[in-house]
ZADO-1210 file (C-alpha; in nm, 4 decimals, padded with zeros to 6 digits):
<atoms>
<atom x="00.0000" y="00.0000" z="00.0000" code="UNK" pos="1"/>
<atom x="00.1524" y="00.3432" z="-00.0861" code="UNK" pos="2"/>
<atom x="00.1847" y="00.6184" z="00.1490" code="UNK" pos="3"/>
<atom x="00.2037" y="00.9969" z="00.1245" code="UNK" pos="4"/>
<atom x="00.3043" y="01.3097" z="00.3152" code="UNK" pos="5"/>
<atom x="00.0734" y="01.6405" z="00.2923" code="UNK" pos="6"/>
<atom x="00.1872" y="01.9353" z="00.3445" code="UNK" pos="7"/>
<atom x="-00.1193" y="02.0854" z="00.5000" code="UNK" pos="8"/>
<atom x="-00.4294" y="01.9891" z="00.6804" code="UNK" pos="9"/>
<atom x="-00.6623" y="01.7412" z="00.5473" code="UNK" pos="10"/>
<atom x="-01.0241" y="01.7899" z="00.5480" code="UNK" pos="11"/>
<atom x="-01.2799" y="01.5484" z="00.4786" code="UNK" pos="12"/>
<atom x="-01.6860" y="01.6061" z="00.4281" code="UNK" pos="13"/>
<atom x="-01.9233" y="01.5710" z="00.1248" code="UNK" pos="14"/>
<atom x="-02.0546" y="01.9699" z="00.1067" code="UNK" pos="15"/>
<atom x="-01.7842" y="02.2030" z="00.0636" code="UNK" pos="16"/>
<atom x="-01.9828" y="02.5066" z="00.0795" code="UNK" pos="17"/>
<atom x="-02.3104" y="02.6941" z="00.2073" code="UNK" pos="18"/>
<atom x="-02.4778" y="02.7155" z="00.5541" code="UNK" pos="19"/>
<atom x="-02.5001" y="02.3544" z="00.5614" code="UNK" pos="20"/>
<atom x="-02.0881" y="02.2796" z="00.4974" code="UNK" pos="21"/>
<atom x="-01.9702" y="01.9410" z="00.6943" code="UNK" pos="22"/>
<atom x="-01.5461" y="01.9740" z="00.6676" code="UNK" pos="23"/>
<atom x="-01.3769" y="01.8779" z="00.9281" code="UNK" pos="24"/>
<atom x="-01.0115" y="01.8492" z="01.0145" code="UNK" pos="25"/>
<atom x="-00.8393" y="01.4797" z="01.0571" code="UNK" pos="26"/>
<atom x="-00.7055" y="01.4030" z="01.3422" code="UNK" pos="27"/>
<atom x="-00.3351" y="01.3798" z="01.3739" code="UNK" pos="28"/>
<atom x="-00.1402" y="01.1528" z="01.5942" code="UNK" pos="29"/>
<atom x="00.1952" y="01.1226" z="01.6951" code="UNK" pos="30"/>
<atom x="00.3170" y="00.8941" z="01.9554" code="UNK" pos="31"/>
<atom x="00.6484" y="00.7312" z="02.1710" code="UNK" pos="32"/>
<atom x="00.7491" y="00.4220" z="02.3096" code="UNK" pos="33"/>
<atom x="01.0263" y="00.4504" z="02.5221" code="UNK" pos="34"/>
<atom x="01.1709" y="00.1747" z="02.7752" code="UNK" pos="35"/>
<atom x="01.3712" y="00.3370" z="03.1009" code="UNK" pos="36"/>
<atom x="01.6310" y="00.0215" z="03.0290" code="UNK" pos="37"/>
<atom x="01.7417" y="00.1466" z="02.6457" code="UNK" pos="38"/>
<atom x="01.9927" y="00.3805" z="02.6161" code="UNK" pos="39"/>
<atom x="02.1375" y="00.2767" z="02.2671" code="UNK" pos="40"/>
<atom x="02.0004" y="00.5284" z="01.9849" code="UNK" pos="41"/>
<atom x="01.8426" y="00.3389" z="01.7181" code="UNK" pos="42"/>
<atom x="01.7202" y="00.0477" z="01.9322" code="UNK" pos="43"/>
<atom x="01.3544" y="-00.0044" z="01.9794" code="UNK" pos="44"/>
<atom x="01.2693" y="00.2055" z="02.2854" code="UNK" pos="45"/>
<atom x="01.5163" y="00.3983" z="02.3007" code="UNK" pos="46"/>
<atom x="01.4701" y="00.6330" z="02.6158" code="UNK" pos="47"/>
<atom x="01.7303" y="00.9202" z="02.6230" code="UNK" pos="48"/>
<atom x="02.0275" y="00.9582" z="02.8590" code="UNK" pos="49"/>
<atom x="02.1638" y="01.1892" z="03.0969" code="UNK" pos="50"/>
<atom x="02.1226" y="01.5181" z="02.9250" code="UNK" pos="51"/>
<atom x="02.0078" y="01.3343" z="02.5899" code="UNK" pos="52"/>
<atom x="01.6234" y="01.3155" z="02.5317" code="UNK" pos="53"/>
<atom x="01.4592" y="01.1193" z="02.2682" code="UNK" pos="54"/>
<atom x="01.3118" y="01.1586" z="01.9337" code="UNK" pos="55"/>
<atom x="00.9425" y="01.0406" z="01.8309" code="UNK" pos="56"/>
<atom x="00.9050" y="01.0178" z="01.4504" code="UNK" pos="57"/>
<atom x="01.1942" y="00.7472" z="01.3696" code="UNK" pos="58"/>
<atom x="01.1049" y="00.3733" z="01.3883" code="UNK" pos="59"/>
<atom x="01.3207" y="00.3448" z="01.6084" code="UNK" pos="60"/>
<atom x="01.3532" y="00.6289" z="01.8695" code="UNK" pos="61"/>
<atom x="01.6713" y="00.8136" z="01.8041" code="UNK" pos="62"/>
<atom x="01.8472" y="01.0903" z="01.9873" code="UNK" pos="63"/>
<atom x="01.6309" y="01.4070" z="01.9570" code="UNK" pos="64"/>
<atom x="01.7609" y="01.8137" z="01.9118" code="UNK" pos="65"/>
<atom x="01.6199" y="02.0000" z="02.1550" code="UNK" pos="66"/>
<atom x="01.5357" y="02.3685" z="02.0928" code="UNK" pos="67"/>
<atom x="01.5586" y="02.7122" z="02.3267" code="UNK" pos="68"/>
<atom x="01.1632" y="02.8551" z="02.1862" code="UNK" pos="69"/>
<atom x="01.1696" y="03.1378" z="02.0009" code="UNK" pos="70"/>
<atom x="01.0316" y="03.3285" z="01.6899" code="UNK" pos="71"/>
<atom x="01.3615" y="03.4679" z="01.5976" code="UNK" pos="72"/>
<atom x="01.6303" y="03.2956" z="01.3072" code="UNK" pos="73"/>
<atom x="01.8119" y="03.0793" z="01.3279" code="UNK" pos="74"/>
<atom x="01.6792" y="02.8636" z="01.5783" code="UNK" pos="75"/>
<atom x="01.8993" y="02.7659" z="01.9061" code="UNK" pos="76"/>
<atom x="01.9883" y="02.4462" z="02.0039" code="UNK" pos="77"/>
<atom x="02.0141" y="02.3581" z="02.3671" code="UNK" pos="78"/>
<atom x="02.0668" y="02.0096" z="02.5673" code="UNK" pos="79"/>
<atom x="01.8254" y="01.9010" z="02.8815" code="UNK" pos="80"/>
<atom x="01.9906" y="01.9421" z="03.2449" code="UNK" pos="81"/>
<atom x="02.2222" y="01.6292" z="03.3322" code="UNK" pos="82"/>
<atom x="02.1574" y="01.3954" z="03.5802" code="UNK" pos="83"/>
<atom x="02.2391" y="01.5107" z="03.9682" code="UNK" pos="84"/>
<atom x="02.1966" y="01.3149" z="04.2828" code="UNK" pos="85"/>
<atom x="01.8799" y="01.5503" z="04.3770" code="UNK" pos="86"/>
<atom x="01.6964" y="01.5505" z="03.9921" code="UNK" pos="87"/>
<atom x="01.7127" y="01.2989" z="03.7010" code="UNK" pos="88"/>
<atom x="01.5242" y="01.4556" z="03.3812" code="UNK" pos="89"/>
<atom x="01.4432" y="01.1984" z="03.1101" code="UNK" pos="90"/>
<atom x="01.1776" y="01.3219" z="02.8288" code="UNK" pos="91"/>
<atom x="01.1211" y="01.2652" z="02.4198" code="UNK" pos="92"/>
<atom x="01.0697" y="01.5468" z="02.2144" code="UNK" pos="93"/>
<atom x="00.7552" y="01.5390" z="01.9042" code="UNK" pos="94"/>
<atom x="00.7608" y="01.8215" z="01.6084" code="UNK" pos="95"/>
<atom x="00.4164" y="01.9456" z="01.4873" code="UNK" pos="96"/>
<atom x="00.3214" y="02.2355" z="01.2392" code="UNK" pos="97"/>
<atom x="00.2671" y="02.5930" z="01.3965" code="UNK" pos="98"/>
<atom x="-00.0453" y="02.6745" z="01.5351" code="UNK" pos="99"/>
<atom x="-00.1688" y="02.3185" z="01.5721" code="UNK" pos="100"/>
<atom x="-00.4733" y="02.2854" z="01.7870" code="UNK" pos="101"/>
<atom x="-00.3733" y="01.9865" z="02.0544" code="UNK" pos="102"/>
<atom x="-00.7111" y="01.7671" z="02.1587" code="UNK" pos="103"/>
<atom x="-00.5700" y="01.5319" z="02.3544" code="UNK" pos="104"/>
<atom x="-00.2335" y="01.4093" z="02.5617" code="UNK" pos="105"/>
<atom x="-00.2417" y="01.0765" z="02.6832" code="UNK" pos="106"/>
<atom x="00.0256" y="00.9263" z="02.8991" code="UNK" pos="107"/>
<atom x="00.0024" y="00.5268" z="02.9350" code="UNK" pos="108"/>
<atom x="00.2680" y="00.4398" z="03.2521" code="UNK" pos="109"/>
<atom x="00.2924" y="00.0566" z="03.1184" code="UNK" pos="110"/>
<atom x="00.6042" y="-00.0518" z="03.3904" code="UNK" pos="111"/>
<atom x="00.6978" y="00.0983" z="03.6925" code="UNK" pos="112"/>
<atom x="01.0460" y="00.2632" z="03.7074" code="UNK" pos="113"/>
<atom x="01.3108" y="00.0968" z="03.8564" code="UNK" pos="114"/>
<atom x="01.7048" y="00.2216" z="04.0161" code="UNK" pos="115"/>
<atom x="01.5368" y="00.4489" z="04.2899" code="UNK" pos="116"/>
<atom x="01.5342" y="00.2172" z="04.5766" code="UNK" pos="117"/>
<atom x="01.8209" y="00.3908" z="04.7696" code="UNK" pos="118"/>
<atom x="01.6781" y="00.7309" z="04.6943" code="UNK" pos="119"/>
<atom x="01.4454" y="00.8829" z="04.8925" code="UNK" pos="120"/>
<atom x="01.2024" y="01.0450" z="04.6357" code="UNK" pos="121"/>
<atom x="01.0033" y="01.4036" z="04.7035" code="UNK" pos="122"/>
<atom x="00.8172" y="01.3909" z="04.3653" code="UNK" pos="123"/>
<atom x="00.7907" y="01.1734" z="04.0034" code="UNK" pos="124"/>
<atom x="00.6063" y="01.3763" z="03.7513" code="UNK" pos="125"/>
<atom x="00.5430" y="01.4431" z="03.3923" code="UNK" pos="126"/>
<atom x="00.5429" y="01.7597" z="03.2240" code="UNK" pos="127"/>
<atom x="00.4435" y="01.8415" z="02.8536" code="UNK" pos="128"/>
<atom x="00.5127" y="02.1713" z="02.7458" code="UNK" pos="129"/>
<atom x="00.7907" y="02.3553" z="02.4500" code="UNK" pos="130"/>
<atom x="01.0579" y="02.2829" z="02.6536" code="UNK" pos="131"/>
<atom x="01.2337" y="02.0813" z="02.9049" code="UNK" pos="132"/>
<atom x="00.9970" y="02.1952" z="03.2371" code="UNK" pos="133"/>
<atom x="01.1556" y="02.1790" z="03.5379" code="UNK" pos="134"/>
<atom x="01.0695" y="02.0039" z="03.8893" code="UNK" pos="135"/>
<atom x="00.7699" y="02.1461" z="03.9819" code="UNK" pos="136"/>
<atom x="00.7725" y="02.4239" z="03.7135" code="UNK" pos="137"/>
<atom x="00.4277" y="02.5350" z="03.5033" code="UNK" pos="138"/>
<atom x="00.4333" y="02.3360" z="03.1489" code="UNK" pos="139"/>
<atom x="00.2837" y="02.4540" z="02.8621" code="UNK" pos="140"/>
<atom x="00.0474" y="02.2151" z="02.7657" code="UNK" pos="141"/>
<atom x="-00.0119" y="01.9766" z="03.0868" code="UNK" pos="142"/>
<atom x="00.1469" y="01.6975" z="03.3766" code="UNK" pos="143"/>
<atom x="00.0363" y="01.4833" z="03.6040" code="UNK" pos="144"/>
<atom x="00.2102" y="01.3206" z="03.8981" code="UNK" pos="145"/>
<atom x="00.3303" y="00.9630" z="03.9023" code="UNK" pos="146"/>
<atom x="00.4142" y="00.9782" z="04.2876" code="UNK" pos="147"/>
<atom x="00.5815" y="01.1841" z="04.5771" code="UNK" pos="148"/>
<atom x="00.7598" y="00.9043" z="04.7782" code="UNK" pos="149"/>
<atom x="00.6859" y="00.6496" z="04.4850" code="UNK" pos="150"/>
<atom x="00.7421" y="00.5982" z="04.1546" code="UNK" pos="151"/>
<atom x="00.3834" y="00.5446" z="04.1544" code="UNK" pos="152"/>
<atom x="00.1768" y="00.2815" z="04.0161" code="UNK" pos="153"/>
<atom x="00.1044" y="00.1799" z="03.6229" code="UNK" pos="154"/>
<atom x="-00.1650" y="00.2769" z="03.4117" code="UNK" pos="155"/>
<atom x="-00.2916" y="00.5176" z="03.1779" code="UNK" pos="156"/>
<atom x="-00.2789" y="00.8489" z="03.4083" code="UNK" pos="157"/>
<atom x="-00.4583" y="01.1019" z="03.4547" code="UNK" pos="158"/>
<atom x="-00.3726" y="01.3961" z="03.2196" code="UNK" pos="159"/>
<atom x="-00.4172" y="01.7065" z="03.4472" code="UNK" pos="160"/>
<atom x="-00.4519" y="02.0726" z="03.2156" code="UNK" pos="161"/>
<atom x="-00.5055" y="02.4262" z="03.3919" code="UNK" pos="162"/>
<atom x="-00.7051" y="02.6765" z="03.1990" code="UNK" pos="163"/>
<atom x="-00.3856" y="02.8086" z="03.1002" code="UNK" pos="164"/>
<atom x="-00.3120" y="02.4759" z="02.9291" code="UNK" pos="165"/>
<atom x="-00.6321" y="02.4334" z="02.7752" code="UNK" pos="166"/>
<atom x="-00.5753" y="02.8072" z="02.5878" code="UNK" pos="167"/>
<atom x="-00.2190" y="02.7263" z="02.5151" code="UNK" pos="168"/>
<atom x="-00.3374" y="02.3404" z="02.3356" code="UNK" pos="169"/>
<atom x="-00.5790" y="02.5517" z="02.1100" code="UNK" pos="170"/>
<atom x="-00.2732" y="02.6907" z="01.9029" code="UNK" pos="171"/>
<atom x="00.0696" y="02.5813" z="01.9784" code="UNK" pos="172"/>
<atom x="00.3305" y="02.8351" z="01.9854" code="UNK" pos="173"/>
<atom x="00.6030" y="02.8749" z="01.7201" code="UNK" pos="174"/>
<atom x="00.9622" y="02.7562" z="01.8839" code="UNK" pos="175"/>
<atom x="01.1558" y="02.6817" z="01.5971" code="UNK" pos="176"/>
<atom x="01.1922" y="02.8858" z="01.3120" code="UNK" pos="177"/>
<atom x="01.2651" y="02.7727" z="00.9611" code="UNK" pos="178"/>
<atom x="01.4764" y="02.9646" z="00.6667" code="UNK" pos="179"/>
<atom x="01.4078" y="02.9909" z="00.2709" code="UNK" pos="180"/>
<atom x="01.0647" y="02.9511" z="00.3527" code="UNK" pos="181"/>
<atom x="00.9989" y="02.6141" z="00.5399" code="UNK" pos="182"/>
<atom x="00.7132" y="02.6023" z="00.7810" code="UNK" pos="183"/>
<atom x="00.8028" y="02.6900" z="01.1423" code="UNK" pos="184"/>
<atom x="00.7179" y="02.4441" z="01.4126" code="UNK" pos="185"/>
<atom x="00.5854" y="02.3644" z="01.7694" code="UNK" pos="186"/>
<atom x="00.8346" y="02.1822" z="01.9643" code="UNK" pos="187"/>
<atom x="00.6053" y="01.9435" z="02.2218" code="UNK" pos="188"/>
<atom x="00.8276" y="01.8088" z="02.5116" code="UNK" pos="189"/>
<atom x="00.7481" y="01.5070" z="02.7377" code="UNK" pos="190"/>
<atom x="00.9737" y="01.5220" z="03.0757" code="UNK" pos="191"/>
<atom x="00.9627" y="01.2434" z="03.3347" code="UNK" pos="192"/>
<atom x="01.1004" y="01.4373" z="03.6615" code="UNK" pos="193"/>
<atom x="01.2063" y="01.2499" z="03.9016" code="UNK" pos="194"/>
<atom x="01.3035" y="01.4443" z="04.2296" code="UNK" pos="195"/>
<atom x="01.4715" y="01.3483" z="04.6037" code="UNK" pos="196"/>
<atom x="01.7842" y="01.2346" z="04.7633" code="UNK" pos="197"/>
<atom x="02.0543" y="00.9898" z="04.5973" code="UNK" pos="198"/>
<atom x="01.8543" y="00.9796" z="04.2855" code="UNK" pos="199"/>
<atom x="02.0154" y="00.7489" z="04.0558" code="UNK" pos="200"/>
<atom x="02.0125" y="00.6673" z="03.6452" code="UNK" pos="201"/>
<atom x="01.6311" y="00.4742" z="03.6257" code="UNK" pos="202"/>
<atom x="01.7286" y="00.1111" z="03.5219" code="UNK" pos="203"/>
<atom x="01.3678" y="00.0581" z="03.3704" code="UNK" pos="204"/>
<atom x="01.0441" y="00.1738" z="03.3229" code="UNK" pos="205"/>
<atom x="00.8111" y="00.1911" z="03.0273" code="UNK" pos="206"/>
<atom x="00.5778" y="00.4908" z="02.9200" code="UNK" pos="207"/>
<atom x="00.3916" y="00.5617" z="02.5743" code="UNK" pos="208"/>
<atom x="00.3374" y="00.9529" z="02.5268" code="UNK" pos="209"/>
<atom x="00.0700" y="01.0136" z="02.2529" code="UNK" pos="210"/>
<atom x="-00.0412" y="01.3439" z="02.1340" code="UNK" pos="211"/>
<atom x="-00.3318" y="01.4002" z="01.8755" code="UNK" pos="212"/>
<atom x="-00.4046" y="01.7259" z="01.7328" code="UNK" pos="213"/>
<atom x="-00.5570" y="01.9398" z="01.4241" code="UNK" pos="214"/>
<atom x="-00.3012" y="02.1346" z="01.1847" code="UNK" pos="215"/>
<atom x="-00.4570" y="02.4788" z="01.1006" code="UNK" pos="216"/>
<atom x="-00.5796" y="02.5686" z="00.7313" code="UNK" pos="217"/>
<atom x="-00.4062" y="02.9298" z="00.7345" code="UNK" pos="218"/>
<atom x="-00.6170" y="02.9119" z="00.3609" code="UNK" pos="219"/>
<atom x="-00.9656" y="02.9568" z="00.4816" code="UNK" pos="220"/>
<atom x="-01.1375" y="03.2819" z="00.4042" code="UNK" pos="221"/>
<atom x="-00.9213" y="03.3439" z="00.1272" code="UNK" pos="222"/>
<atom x="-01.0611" y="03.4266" z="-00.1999" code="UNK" pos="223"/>
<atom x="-00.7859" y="03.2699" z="-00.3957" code="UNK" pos="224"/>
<atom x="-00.8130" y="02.9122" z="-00.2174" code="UNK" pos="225"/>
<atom x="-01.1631" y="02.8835" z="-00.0719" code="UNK" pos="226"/>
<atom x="-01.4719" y="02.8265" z="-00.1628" code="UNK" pos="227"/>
<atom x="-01.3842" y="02.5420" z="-00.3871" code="UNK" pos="228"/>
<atom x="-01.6602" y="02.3646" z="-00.5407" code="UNK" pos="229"/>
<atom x="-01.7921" y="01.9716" z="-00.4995" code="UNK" pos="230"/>
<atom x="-01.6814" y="01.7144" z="-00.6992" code="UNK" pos="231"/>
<atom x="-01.8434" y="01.4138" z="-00.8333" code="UNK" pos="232"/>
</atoms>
């Protein structure tokens, strides 16, 4: 079966046009698999490292380029914080078209992180936002907690959004921009904070990060592009 890449939204309904018009946007979907235990790029799973987070849209994960946001050229590259005794930041990093309109995040904890049973933990979270978000900080997008003196249990969490969030998900923000004309993009970044005393590498641990969204059609209302007629 052959596959193609658009470059643009797709819409889908049978009446283009009038008071009665049905298009709607297709959902988009992209989503992670990462295992706490890989930390060879370009293995299944592939997790990240100290100060190395992964990247989603490669079968499999490889070592992701994180970016500092901004609307300004050229873009900045930074790295996420290394591993300390106190905080141990692991996280994947997603790419999706400015101005996307996020509908859902969905964090499925499928194994329980191991390597912490010397520490003495304060907090395990998960942050999604444009950037690494630190312990405790305000994401973006949304977190929820995995545990305080846990590592908490698995499951498919509970995906907590402020009404800060909720405004932010209905157009992401432009954090990497593009030269000669390329489209400029969102940067979405999952971080799994783990916080405490003697904090140590995690050993293992399995999460799937999925986020599904709507790409904008910056087209609409214009007289050159829209209305188009039907088809038979």
């Amino acid at each position: 079966m052959a596959r193609s890449t658009f470059e643009g939204p797709v819409l889908s309904g049978d009446n283009r046009f009038g008071p009665l018009r049905n298009v709607g946007y297709a959902e988009l979907v992209q989503d992670t698999y990462i295992d706490l235990s890989v930390t060879t790029p370009g293995t299944n799973g592939y997790s990240g490292t100290s100060g190395q987070y992964a990247f989603s849209n490669s079968i499999p994960n490889i070592q992701g380029q994180l970016f500092t946001p901004s609307t300004a050229y050229p873009a900045t590259t930074t790295t996420p914080p290394t591993d300390v005794s106190t905080q141990v930041y692991r996280g994947v990093i997603m790419y999706l078209p400015t101005g996307c309109t996020i509908t859902d995040i969905t964090i499925d904890y499928l194994s329980a992180i191991t390597g912490e049973s010397g520490a003495t933990l304060s907090d395990v979270s998960i942050y999604v936002s444009n950037a690494t978000t630190a312990a405790a900080g305000t994401p973006t997008y949304a977190s929820t907690q995995l545990g305080t003196t846990t590592v908490g249990t698995a499951g498919r969490k509970t995906t907590s959004y402020t009404a800060t969030n909720l405004i932010n998900m209905l157009s992401t923000s432009t954090d990497i921009v593009q030269a000669n004309g390329q489209p400029n993009l969102s940067q979405v970044v999952f971080t799994l904070s783990i916080t405490g005393t003697t904090v140590a590498a995690p050993t293992g641990g399995k999460f799937n990060f999925t986020v599904r969204y709507t790409q904008p059609d910056n087209n609409i209302g214009t007289t050159t592009t829209y209305p188009y007629g039907n088809f038979d």
